[in-house]
Every structure is written in C-alpha cells, then in structure tokens.
C-alpha positions as a Markdown table, in Angstrom:
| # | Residue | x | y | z |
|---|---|---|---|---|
| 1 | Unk | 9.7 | 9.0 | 141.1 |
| 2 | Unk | 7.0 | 8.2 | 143.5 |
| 3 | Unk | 4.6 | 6.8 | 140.8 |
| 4 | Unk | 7.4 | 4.4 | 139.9 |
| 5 | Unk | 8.1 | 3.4 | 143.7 |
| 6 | Unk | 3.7 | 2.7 | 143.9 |
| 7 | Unk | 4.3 | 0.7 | 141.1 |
| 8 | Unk | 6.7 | -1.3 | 143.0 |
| 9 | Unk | 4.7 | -1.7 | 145.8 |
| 10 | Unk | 1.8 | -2.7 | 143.7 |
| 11 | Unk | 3.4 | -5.8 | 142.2 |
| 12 | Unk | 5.8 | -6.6 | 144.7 |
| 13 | Unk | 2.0 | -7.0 | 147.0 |
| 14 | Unk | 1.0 | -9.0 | 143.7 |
| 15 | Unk | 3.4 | -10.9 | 143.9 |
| 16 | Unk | 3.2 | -12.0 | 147.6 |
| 17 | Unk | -0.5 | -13.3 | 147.5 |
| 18 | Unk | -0.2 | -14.4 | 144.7 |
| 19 | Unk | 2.6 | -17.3 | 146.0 |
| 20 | Unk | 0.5 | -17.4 | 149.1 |
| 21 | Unk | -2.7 | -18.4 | 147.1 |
| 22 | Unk | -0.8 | -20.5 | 145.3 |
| 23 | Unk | 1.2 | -22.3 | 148.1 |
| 24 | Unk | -2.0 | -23.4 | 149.3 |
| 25 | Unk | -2.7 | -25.9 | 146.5 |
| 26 | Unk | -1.0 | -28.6 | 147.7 |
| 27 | Unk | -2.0 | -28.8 | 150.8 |
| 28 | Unk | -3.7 | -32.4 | 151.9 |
| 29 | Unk | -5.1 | -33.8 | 155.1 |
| 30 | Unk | -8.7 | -33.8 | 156.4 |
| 31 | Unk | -10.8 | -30.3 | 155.5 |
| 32 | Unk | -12.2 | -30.6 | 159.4 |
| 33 | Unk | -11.2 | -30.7 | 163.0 |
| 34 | Unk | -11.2 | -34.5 | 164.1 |
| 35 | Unk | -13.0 | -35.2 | 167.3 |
| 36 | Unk | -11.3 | -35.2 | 170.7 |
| 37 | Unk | -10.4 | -38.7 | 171.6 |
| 38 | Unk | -10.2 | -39.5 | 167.9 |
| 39 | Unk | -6.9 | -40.9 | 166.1 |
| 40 | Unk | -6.8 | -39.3 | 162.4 |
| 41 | Unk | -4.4 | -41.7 | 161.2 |
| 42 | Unk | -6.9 | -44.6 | 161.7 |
| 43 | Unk | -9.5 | -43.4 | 159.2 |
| 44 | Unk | -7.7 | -43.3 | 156.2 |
C-alpha cells in the first residue's frame, strides 16, 4: 500500500514539472530587463 501511494506521488510530481517545463515554451517577449525610461514597444 505505501509503495503504491510513492508511486503516486512520484508521477503525479512528474507530471507537474513536466507541464511547467513545458508551459514555458511559448513564452515570447524580450530575454532582458529594458532600461528605465525605455518604451519596449518601440523597438520592435
């Protein structure tokens, strides 16, 4: 019973970061911190 309910756990925890890696992939936008004073939208 125990070693079923670790199994559980174990890919239910698999299961989360693997959606949270994967979530990540679509993310777009600039990869830095724009500069204060700056307007992001004008240097595309």
């Amino acid at each position: 019973m125990f070693s079923d309910m670790l199994r559980i756990f174990k890919l239910s925890s698999l299961t989360v970061l693997a959606v949270l890696v994967l979530s990540a992939c679509g993310q777009k936008g600039p990869l830095y911190l724009p500069r204060p004073g700056e307007d992001p939208e004008q240097q595309r």
